[in-house]
Each structure stands twice: as structure tokens, then as C-alpha cells.
N, C-alpha and C positions, 0 to 999 in steps of 0.2 A: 374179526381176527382170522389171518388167512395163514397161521405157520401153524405147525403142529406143539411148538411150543408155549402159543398163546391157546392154543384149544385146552393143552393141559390144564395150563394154569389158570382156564375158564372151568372149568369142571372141579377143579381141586376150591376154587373160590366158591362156587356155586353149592359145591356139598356143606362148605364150611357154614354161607351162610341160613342152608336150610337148620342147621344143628345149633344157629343164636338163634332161627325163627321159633325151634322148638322154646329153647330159653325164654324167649318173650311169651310164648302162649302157658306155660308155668305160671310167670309170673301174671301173667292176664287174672288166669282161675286163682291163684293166691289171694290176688286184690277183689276177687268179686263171688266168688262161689264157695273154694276152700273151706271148709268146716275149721275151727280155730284148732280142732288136738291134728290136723293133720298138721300143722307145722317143721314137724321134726324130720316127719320122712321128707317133706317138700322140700328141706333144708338142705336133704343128701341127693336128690336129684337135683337140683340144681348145682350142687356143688360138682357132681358127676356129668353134668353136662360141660357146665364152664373147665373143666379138665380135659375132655375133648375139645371143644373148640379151642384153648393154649394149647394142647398138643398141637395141632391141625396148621393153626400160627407159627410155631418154633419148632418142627421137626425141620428134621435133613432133607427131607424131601422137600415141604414146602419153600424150604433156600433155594433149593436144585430150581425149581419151577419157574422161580421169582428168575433168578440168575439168568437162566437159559431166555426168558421171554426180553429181560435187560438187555442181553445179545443181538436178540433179535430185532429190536426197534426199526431199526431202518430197512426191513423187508416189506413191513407196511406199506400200505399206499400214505403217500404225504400229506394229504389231508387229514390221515386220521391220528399222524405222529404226535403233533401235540399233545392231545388230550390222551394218549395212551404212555407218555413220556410221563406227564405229570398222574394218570394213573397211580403209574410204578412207582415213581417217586414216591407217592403219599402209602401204598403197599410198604414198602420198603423202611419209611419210617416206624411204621406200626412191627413191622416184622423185629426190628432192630430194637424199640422198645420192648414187646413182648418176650423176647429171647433172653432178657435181663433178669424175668422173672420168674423164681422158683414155683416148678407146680405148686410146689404145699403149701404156699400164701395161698394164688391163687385158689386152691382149695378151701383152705381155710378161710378166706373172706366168703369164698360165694356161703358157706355153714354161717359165717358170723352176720350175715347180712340178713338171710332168711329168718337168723334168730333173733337179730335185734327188731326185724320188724314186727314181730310174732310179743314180743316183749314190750313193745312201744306200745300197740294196740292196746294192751291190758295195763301195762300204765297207765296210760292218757285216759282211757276208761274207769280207772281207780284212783287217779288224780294223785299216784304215787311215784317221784323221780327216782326212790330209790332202788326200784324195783328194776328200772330201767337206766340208771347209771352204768354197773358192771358191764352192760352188753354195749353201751356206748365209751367205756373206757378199752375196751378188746377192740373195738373196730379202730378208734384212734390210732392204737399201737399197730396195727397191721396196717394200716394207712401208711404211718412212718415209715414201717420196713418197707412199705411199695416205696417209698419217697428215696430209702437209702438203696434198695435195687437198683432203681431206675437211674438214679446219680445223676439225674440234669444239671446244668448250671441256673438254678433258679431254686425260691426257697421254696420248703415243703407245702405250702400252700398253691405256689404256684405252679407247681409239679401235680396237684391232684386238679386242678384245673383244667389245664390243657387239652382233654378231650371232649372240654362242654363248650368252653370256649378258645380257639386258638390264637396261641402268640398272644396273650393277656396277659400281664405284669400289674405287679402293685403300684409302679407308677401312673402307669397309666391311667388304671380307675383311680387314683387321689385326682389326675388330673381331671375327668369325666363326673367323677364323685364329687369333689370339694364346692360347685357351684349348688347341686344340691341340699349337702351338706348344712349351706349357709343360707340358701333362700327357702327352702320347705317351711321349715320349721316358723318362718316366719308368718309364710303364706297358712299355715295352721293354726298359728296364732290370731292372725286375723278374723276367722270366723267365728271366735270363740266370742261367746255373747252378743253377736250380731243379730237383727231380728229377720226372722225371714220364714218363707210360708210351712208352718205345721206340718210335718211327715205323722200322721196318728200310726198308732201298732195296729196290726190287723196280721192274721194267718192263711195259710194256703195251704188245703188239703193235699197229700203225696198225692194224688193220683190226678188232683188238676195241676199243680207245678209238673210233673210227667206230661200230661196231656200239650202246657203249651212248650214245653223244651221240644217234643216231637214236631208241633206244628213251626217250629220257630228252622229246626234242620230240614223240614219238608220244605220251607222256602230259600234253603241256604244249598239248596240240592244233594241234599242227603241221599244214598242209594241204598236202598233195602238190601241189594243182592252183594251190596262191594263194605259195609258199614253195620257197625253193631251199637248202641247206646245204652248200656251198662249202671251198677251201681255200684259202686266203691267207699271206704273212708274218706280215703283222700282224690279228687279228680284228676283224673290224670288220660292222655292221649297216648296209642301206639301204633305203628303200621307192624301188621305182623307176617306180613308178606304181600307182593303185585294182587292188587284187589281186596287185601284181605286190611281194613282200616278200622279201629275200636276205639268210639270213648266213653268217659265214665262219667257219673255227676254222682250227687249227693243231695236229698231234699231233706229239711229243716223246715218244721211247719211253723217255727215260731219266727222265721225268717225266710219268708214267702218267697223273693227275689232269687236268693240265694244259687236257686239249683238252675234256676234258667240262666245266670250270670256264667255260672262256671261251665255249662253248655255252648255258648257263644265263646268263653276262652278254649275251649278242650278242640270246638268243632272250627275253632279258626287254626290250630295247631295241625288238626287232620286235613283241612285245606292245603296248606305248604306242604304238606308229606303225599299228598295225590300230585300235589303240582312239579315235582319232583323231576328231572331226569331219569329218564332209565326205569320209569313205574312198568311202560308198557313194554319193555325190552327184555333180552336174554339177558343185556347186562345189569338186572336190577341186582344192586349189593355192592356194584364197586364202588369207590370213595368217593369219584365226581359226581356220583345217584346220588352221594350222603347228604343232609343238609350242612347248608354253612357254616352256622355253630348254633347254641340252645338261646345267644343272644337275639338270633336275626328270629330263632323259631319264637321265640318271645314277644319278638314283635309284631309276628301275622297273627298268634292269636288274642295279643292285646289291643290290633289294629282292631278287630272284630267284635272282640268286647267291650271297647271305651267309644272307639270315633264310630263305629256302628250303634255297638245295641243301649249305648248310653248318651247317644247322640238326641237331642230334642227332638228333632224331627223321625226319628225312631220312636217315643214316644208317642207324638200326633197321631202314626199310624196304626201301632199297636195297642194305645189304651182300650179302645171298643172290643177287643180280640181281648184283655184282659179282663175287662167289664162283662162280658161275657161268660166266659170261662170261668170267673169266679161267682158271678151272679149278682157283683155289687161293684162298685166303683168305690172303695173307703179312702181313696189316695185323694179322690176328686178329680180334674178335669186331667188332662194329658199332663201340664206342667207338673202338678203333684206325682204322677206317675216317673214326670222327668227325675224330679227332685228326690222319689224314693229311690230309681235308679245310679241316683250318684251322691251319695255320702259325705259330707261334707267332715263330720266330726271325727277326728277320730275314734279309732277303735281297737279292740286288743289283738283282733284274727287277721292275720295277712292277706289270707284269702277272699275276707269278706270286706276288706279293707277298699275306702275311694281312690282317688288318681291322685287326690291329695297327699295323701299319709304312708300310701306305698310301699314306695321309694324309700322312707324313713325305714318302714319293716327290715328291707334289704338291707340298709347297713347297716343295723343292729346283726343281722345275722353276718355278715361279713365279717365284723369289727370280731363278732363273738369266736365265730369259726377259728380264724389268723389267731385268736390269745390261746384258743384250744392245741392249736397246730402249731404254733410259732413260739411263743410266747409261755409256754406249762402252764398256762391254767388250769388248776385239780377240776377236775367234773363236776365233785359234788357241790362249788361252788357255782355252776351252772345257774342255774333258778336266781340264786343273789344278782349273780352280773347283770341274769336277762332283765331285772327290775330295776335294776339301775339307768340302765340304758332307755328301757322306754319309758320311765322318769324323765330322762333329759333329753329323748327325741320327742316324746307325745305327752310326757305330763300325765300317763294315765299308769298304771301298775295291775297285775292280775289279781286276782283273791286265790287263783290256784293255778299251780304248772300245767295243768291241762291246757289254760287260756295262754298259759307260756309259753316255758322252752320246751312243750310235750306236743305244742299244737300241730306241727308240720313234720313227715314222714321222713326226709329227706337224709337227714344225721343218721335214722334208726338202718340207714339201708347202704350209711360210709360214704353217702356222696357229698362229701367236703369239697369246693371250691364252684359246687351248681348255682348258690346263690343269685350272685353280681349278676347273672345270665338276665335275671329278671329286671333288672333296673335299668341293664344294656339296653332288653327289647321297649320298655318306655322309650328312654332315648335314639334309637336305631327306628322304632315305628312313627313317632313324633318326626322325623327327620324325610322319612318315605313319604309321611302323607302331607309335609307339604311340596315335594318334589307329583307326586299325584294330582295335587291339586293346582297347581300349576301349569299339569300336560291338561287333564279331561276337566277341571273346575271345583267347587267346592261337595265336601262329602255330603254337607246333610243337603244339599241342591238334590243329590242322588238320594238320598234317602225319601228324602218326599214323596220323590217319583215311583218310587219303590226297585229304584237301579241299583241293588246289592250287584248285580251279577257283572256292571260295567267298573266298579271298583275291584272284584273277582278277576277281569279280563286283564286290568291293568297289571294287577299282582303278577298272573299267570306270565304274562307277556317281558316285564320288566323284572320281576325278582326272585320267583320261584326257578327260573329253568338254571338260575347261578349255579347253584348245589354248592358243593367243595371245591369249584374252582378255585373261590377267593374266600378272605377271611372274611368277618363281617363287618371290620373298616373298611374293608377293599369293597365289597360290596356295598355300603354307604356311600362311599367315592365315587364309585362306579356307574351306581343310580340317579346322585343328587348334584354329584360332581364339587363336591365339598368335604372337608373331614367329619368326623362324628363330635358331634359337641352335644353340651347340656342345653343351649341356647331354643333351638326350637320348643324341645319339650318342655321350658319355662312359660317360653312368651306361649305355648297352648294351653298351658293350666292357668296363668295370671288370665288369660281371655277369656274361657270358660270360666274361671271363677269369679271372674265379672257379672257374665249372662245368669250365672245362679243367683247369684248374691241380688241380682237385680230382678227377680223373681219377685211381685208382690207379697208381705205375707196373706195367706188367708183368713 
């Protein structure tokens, strides 16, 4: 950027987004270190941050900046107009949304958020919704008013949407959704009573499921000096500035797998956000750096979790590495180790949920969300609906809201319409890896070989440098040269769930 107008408005962005980095490293130490009675004060710094950065957004000045550099566009050199035309452009959206919005929501949310999650925690710990309704009927209602601020032409759901996933409508997922909708549940039903080989219980000390999560990033090129591997309730990824990459897990000794699975999803997410435009640049922050949306990030680290680390041939190579490390083999030979790897039966936890039953998770949370947001459905009837529902999507029911509507952090923290993002990245990853496999051949071929790193090159090469140019149909398009549909991600689960099902028992 060679005018003095763009240098401005590179400095005035760049301060802005050292001051959401601080944000994010708050929220870092909240989810991983925080003592729990620090909650309150945590609550009024971040609300005090997030007031700065809406100011920083909707001042006169930051118009003036935006304005003057709009002027300026065509001083540039031509090659660089494009990409700094749609810059502004997507600046300029955000400016014009944020300007709609009263600091004192803003305020008030970033307090009701920190507080609902502080409140969820001990919920879900005390297996009590009551405790934790009030704070989730407060975040609804300031939801709302963002939704009547904002006044898009789209309904209040689709309105809190929009910055996880863009240009998403309810039509559209009926249209993406409804093939699932009808064939899951079928595919679910078929396993049930089917004979096939013994998964026995067995446990995993915290400190060897730790030991092979490290060795599993030490071969996915994890960098000591650029990357951090954390422990949190819930797992979850963040870049919190150029070089500065964190993610989290969770071990369950009574569910061995567990913390190495959500490793392989957290560290396929912090892939895409290194692969990134604009990591190594001055211009790390602006919107073309940003990722595409939370559906496309869904599917780099569900690429890595399912056609990777749940891939058979991922097995063959890692049972001895687990044989090892545990000092027994209880699973039996690699295949058992496959088959503990991918879950067939349903289950109550999303998180811990197979490729099977997912999907179903997701639209339960969907359906539930839209009746909360759209629809008045009271809160406290919450727990009733969520039982309802996975009645008639999985035929199974919780014994307690913990296993419920308390499981997942998401609600506790007002992020209403994140969901779908997950069910996208199925579909959207399903869609990449057979356009992948296609160009370089089949994954578990690479997997055998131990080629994580030419499935890595592919990514880097084809999908990662996209960022926010495009939405993530456009980027579906763009890679596969097709629309986005349910279709692949079907015919990969009916195939896989062939190869299991064809699994001797033992």
C-alpha cells in the first residue's frame, strides 16, 4: 500500500487487531488456566476490551480512513486493485454492520457471555439446567436486539449466522440438510443389531493419551516455538496472532480415544489457520487473511480427523505406536484399533460422536436453536425438546442434561447459528477429498505410506491460500468445479460403512 491513506488505514487496522488478539488470549487463559471465582472480573475485561475494539470499528475517524482509502483505489498499482477493492469492500460491510450497534449491547453481551460460560461450567458439573437457564435466556434476548439493531432482511437466525457462515439461508441448508435428514437415520438404523467384531472397554492413563496426542502433532509438524497444546473443558482451536497458534484437548480415562480424536480435529483446524494468507505478512488481520467461513474450517479439521486419523490404514500404522504406549493391545490387532477408532452406535456426546450419527447431532441443534430464536420456545422447556429429538433422530435419550442440552459450550457463550458450520464441514470436506483424490490418488494409499504431509501440500496448495475471497460454495466450486451437495459425503459413509460392517467379528 503506497498512498498515505492506505498506510493510515493499515495502522488504524493493525492496532485494532492487536486489541481482538488481546481478546482472544483472555479468552485462551479463561478456557485453560482461570481459577473459576475469577470469572466476574474476567467478565468486565473483556467487556472493556470488546468496547474498544466497537469503538475502533464505528468511530468518525475509522469512516474517515475507510472513505479516504475507497478514494483512493485506483492510485494503486493494478495488480494489486482487485484484491484491495474487495478488501474494502468486505471492511466496509463490517463497518456498516457495526455502526448499527449500541456500545451497551455490545457491552452487555461481552458480561453475558463470560457469565454464561462461568455458569454453564457449574451447571453441566452439577447436572443442573436450572442454574444455567436464566443466563441463557439473557443471552437470547440480547441476541434479539443484535438481530433488531442490525435489521438485515433475513430472519433472526439467519442474521446471527452470517459471520460463521456467509450468505447461509434456511433455504438453502433444507436443501443440503433434507438428504441427510432422510438417509442417516437409516444408515443408523442398520447397524443396530448387526454382528460384528467386539470393541472391549479398556482405559488410557492422562499422561499416556498426552504422550500419544504430542507424538501424533510431532508428526503432523507441530512447532514448539509457533504452537501451544493445552487443556480445556471443551476443545477448541485459536490463532492468536502471526506465529502465535493454540490448541486444546480434553483426556477421559474412561474413554481412551477420546483426547487423541479431538487433537487430530483441533490440529487440523490450526492447519488451515497457518495455511492462511497474510500469516507471514504486514497484512496479517485484513478480511482476505480471514478464513472462508467456520464451514470450510470444519472441514480441514474434520478432513484430519475422520479420512486421516480414522482412516484404516492410519490404524495399520499407529496400533504398534499405541501397543506400545499403553503397554497392551486390548483393542487386538490394527482392525480392532480401526473399529475403536470409528463408532458405529450411536451416542449421547457430539463430540464423541462417529461420522455416522454426527450429522444427526447437528440438526438437533439446528432445529432446537431456530424454535429458541424463531419460534419462542420458553428455555425451560429446553431439556424436554433436546429428548425429544434425539428420540427421533438416534432413538437414545440422556439420564441427565449434563449428557444433553448442557453438553456443548456454544449456547453458554450466545453463539447461535455456529452450529450448521459443522455439518457444512462434513459435507464441504467429503466433497475436497474426492476432488484430492482425483488430482494426487487415494488417501489411505498416502496413509500407508506415511504421506500425511503430500495430503497437507494439496490442501496448502488448492484451499487454504482462498481465505475470504470466496464464500464456501464458491470455494467448493472453485476446487471441485461442482456445487456443494450431500451426495459425496453419502456415497463416503455408505462405503466406509461397508468396509466396517465387513469387518470379521472376533
Amino acid at each position: 500500500m503506497s498512498t498515505a491513506a492506505f498506510d493510515q488505514l493499515h495502522r488504524h487496522q493493525r492496532e485494532t487487531h492487536v486489541l481482538a488478539s488481546i481478546n482472544s488470549c483472555l479468552y485462551w487463559d479463561q478456557n485453560t488456566a482461570m481459577p473459576p471465582d475469577g470469572a466476574a472480573w474476567r467478565g468486565e475485561q473483556l467487556a472493556w476490551v470488546a468496547q474498544q475494539i466497537h469503538s475502533r470499528q464505528t468511530g468518525a475517524r475509522y469512516g474517515e480512513l475507510l472513505a479516504a482509502a475507497e478514494a483512493g483505489l485506483g492510485q494503486l498499482p493494478p495488480d494489486d486493485q482487485a484484491d484491495w477493492q474487495q478488501n474494502l469492500a468486505l471492511l466496509r460491510q463490517q463497518y456498516e454492520r457495526q455502526c448499527r450497534l449500541d456500545p451497551a449491547l455490545v457491552n452487555a453481551l461481552a458480561e453475558a457471555r463470560a457469565r454464561g460460560y462461568s455458569l454453564w461450567q457449574d451447571a453441566r458439573h452439577n447436572r443442573d439446567f436450572s442454574t444455567f437457564a436464566p443466563a441463557l435466556e439473557e443471552l437470547i434476548r440480547l441476541r434479539l436486539e443484535q438481530v433488531r439493531q442490525l435489521a438485515e432482511p433475513r430472519s433472526p437466525w439467519e442474521t446471527l449466522a452470517q459471520p460463521f457462515e456467509p450468505d447461509v439461508g434456511h433455504q438453502r441448508l433444507e436443501e443440503l440438510f433434507a438428504p441427510l435428514r432422510q438417509r442417516l437415520p437409516a444408515l443408523v438404523e442398520r447397524v443396530r443389531g448387526r454382528p460384528r467384531r467386539a470393541t472391549p472397554q479398556w482405559t488410557m492413563d492422562q499422561a499416556v493419551q498426552r504422550s500419544l496426542c504430542e507424538q501424533l502433532l510431532a508428526c503432523w509438524g507441530f512447532d514448539e516455538r509457533r504452537c501451544v497444546l493445552a487443556s480445556s473443558p471443551h476443545p477448541f482451536s485459536t490463532n492468536l496472532g502471526p506465529r502465535d497458534f493454540r490448541i486444546t484437548s480434553r483426556t477421559l480415562v474412561q474413554q481412551p480415544l477420546s483426547a487423541f480424536m479431538a487433537t487430530a480435529h483441533e490440529w487440523g483446524h490450526s492447519l488451515y489457520d497457518q495455511g492462511l494468507p497474510g500469516q507471514e505478512s504486514p497484512c496479517f488481520g485484513w478480511p482476505l487473511a480471514a478464513p472462508t467461513s467456520m464451514g470450510v474450517h470444519e472441514s480441514q479439521s474434520l478432513f484430519w480427523e475422520n479420512r486421516v486419523a480414522r482412516g484404516r490404514a492410519f490404524s495399520q500404522v499407529w496400533s504398534p505406536r499405541f501397543a506400545e504406549a499403553v503397554g497392551a493391545a486390548p483393542w487386538g490387532d490394527a482392525d480392532g484399533l480401526w473399529m475403536a477408532m470409528n463408532p458405529l452406535d450411536p451416542g449421547l456426546i457430539r463430540v464423541e460422536a462417529g461420522e455416522l450419527s454426527y450429522c444427526l447431532h447437528i440438526l438437533l441443534r439446528y432445529e432446537l436453536e431456530t424454535d429458541l430464536l424463531e419460534h419462542n420456545m420458553p428455555v425451560a422447556e429446553l431439556p424436554e425438546h433436546w429428548c425429544a429429538h434425539m428420540a427421533r433422530y438416534l432413538d437414545i435419550t440422556p439420564d441427565h442434561v449434563s449428557e444433553g442440552c448442557l453438553q456443548d459450550v456454544h449456547w453458554s457463550e450466545g453463539l447461535f447459528g455456529y452450529f450448521p458450520s459443522y455439518a457444512l464441514g462434513h459435507l464441504i470436506s467429503a466433497q475436497l477429498t474426492e476432488a484430492m483424490e482425483a488430482e494426487i490418488g487415494p488417501v489411505e494409499t498416502h496413509l500407508a505410506a506415511g504421506g500425511e504431509s503430500r495430503l497437507l501440500s494439496w490442501l496448502r496448495r488448492r484451499v487454504h491460500p482462498l481465505g475470504r475471497r470466496v464464500n464456501g460454495e464458491q470455494l467448493v466450486q472453485q476446487v471441485t468445479g461442482g456445487s456443494l451437495s450431500a451426495a459425496p459425503f453419502l456415497r463416503y459413509l455408505e462405503a466406509k460403512l461397508d468396509r466396517l460392517l465387513a469387518v470379521a467379528p472376533g
